[in-house]
Structures are given as structure tokens and as C-alpha cells.
C-alpha positions as CSV (number, residue, x, y, z in Angstrom):
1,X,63.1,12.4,59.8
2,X,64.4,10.6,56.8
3,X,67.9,10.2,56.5
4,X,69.9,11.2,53.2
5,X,71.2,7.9,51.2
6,X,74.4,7.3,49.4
7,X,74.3,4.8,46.9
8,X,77.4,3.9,46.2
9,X,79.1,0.9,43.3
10,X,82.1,-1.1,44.6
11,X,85.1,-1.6,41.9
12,X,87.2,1.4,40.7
13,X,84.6,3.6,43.5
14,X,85.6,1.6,47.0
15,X,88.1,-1.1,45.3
16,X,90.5,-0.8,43.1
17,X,90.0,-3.9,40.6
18,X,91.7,-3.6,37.1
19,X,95.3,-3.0,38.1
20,X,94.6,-6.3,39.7
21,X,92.8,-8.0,37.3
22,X,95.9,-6.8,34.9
23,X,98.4,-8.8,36.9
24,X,96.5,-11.7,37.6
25,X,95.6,-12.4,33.8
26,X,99.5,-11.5,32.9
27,X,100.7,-13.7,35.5
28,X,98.4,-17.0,35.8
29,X,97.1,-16.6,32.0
30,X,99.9,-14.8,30.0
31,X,97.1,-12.4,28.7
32,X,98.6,-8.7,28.5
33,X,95.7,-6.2,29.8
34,X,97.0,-2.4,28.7
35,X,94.8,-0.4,31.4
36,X,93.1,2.3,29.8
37,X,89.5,2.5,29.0
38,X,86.5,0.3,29.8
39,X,86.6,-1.4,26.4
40,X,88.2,-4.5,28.5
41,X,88.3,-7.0,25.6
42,X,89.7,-4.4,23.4
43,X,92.6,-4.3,26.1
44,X,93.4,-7.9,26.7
45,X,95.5,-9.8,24.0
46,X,97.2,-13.0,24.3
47,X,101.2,-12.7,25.0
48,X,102.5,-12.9,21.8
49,X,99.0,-12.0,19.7
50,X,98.2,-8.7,18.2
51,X,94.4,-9.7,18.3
52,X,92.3,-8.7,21.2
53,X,89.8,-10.2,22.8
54,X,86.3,-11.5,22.1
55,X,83.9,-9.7,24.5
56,X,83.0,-13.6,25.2
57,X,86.4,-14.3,26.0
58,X,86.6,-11.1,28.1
59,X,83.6,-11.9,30.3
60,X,85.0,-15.4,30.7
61,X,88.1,-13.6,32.5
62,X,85.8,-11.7,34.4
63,X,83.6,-14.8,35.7
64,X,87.2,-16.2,36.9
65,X,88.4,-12.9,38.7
66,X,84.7,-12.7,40.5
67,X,84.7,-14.8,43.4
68,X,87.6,-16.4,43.6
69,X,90.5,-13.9,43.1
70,X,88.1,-10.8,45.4
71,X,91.2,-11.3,47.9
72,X,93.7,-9.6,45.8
73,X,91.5,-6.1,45.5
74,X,93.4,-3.2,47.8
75,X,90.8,-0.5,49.3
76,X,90.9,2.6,47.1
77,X,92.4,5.7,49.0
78,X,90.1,7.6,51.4
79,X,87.3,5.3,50.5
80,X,86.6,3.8,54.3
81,X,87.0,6.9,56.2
82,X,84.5,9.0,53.7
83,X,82.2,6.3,54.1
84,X,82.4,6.3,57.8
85,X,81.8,9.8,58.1
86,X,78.8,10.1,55.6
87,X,77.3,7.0,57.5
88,X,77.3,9.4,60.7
89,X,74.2,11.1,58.7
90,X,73.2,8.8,55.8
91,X,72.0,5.5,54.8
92,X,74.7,4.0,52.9
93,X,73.8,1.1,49.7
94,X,76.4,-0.6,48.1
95,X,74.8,-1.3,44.5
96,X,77.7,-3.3,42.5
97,X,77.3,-5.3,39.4
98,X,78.1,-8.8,40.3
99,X,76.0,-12.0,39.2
100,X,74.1,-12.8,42.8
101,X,76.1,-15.5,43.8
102,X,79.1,-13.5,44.6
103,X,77.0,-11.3,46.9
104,X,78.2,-12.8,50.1
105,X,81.7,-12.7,48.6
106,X,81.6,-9.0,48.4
107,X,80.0,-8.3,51.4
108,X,83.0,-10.2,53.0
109,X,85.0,-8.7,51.0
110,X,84.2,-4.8,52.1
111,X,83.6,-6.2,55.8
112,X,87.4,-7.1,55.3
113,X,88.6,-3.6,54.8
114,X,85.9,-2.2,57.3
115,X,83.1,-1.2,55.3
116,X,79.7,-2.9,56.7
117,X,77.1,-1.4,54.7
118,X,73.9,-3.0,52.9
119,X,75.2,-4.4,49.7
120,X,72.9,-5.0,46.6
121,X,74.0,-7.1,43.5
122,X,72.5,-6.1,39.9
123,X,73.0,-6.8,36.3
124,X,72.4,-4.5,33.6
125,X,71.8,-0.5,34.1
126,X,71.4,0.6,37.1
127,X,68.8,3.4,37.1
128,X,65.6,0.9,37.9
129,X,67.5,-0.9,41.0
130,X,68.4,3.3,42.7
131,X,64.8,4.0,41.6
132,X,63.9,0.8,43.8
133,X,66.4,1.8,46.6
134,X,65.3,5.8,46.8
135,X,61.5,4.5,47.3
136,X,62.1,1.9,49.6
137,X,64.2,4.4,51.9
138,X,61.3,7.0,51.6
139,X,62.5,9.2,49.0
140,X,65.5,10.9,50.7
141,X,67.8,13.6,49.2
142,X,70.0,10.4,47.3
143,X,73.7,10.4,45.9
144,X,74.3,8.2,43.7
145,X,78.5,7.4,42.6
146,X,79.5,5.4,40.2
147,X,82.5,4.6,38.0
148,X,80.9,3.7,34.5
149,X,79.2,6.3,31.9
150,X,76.3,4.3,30.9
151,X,75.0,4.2,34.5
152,X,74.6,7.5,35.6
153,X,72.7,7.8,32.1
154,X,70.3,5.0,33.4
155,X,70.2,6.9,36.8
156,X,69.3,10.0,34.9
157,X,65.9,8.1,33.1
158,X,65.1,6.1,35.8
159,X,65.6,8.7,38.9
160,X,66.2,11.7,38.1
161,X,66.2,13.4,40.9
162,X,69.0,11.6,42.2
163,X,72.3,13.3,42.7
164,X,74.9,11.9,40.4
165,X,78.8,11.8,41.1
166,X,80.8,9.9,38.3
167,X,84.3,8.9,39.9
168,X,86.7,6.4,38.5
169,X,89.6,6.2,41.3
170,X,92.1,4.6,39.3
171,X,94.6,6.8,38.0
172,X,95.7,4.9,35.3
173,X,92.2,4.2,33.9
174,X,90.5,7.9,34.6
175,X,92.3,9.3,31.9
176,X,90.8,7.3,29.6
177,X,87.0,7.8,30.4
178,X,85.6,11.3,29.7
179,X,83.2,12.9,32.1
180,X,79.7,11.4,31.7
181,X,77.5,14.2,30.5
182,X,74.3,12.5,33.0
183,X,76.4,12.9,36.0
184,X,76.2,16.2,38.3
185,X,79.7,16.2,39.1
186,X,83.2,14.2,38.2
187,X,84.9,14.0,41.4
188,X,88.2,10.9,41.1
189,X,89.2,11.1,45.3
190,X,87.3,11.0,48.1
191,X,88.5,13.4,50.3
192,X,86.9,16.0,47.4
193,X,83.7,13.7,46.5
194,X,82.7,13.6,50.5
195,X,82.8,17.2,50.5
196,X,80.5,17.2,47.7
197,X,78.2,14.3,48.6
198,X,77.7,16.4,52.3
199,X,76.8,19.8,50.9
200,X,74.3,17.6,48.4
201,X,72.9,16.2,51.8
202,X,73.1,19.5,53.7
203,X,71.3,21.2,51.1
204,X,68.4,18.8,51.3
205,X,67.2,19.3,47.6
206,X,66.6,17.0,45.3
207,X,68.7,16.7,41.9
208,X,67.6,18.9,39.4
209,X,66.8,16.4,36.3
């Protein structure tokens, strides 16, 4: 019988990441990030400047932060245990957009904080990479969770019958980020979004487009 699969992104879903990209730009680069949004460039400035950043300039932070500051990245509440028990039943994906290089990095990374599950870099949306992943695992009831707006809209064109689950587990940042209108559900903890994800495998139906 075909398991259930939970595909699953990394930062700000298992890893908290911009509260600690905030203090390491304000304290190795003097660049004050106001967490908020996901408009990151429009959040960084300069100490001192009222300009913000170029997206260039925002993605050059970014390339800096991913491998080589990974370490300073704190397991988001409930994250490890949820995962543990889904894994009792499910095939469990970790899809995160890194470039492919820091691939062993992350999967270090999540080994670190207990999490040993298949991980899968991509760039771009993400609905062609789940569609990939749900046909390679046979075409199992799927759950797909991720932080980001735009994805579960790719998700939604690309596999629609996948369950979506938009979650964004930093409190300081979910605010900011309405409800994506291609995801199923909006669920910010895990102890709720396990819940969820296990009646969506109980229920052994696939999403309804």
C-alpha cells in the first residue's frame, strides 16, 4: 500500500531563519532588517540610510547567510516531534529553495536538530518539483506546506490535487503575510497543522483542485 507523503519547505516551516538573518546583518553588516513581510530588500536599509535595498543587494545577503551562517538557525517549535509522528505513517520530502550546493549543508543542518528526512533543493516555483515528487512516490494522498504565497499557487497549477497547508511560524513575520488564497488551509504551529496534515492522510482523498 502506498504510503501518504508530506512535502514539506525548511525556513520559517521547520527553521526559523529571518529573526536570524536580522541579527546577523545588524551585527556583522550594520544593515537594519525590520521583520515584517517577504519584501526582504524592501526591509533592509543601511544604518544610517533611509533607502532600502536593491533586490541585487538583497540576494547578495542572502548568498552570504546560505551556507555559512545555517548554524545560527533555532528549530521552530513543535517542528521535530510533528515530523516524527507523521513519519510513523508518511513519506516525508523536504523541498527547500536553496541553490544545490548548500544541499549537504541543509541536510546536516536538519540532521543536527533530529530531522533525517530526504531533502530536495529547487529554485524557482515549486509546483513542477511536488508534481515530480507525487509521481515518483506513486501518487499518494500528498501534503504539501510551505511558508511563501506564490508557491502554493504553483502547487495549485502544477498538482492540484495536492493538499496545501500555508504556514509561516514566525510570529513576527505572519502578520504580515495574508492567507494564500491557493492554499487549503493556514495553519502557523505544528501542534494544530499535524492534526490537520493526519485527518488529510486519514481521509485518503485527494485535494479537491
Amino acid at each position: 500500500m502506498t504510503r501518504p507523503l508530506l512535502i514539506s519547505d525548511c525556513d520559517e516551516v521547520l527553521l526559523h531563519m529571518v529573526r536570524h538573518f536580522a541579527d546577523w546583518l545588524g551585527t556583522v553588516h550594520e544593515v537594519d532588517f525590520t521583520i515584517g513581510t517577504w519584501e526582504l530588500a524592501k526591509s533592509m536599509k543601511r544604518r544610517g540610510s533611509d533607502e532600502p535595498m536593491t533586490r541585487e543587494e538583497m540576494f547578495g545577503y542572502l548568498g552570504g547567510f546560505f551556507p555559512d551562517e545555517m548554524h545560527r538557525q533555532t528549530l521552530v517549535p513543535g517542528a521535530g516531534e510533528a515530523l516524527a509522528m507523521l513519519a510513523e505513517r508518511a513519506d516525508i520530502v523536504i523541498l527547500t529553495n536553496l541553490e544545490d550546493h548548500c544541499r549537504p549543508h541543509r541536510i546536516d543542518q536538519l540532521a543536527g536538530h533530529g530531522i533525517a528526512h530526504r531533502v530536495e533543493c529547487n529554485q524557482g516555483g515549486k509546483g513542477a518539483p511536488v508534481a515530480r515528487l507525487v509521481a515518483e512516490y506513486g501518487n499518494p494522498v500528498t501534503v504539501f506546506v510551505d511558508d511563501l504565497p506564490h508557491h502554493h499557487e504553483s502547487v495549485a497549477e502544477h498538482a492540484p490535487g495536492v493538499w496545501r497547508l500555508h504556514m509561516v511560524s514566525e510570529p513576527q513575520l505572519a502578520p504580515g503575510v495574508l492567507p494564500s488564497p491557493h492554499a487549503h488551509a493556514r495553519i502557523d504551529d505544528w501542534a494544530t497543522a499535524q492534526d490537520w496534515i493526519a485527518a488529510r492522510f486519514e481521509e485518503g482523498k485527494l485535494a479537491e483542485a
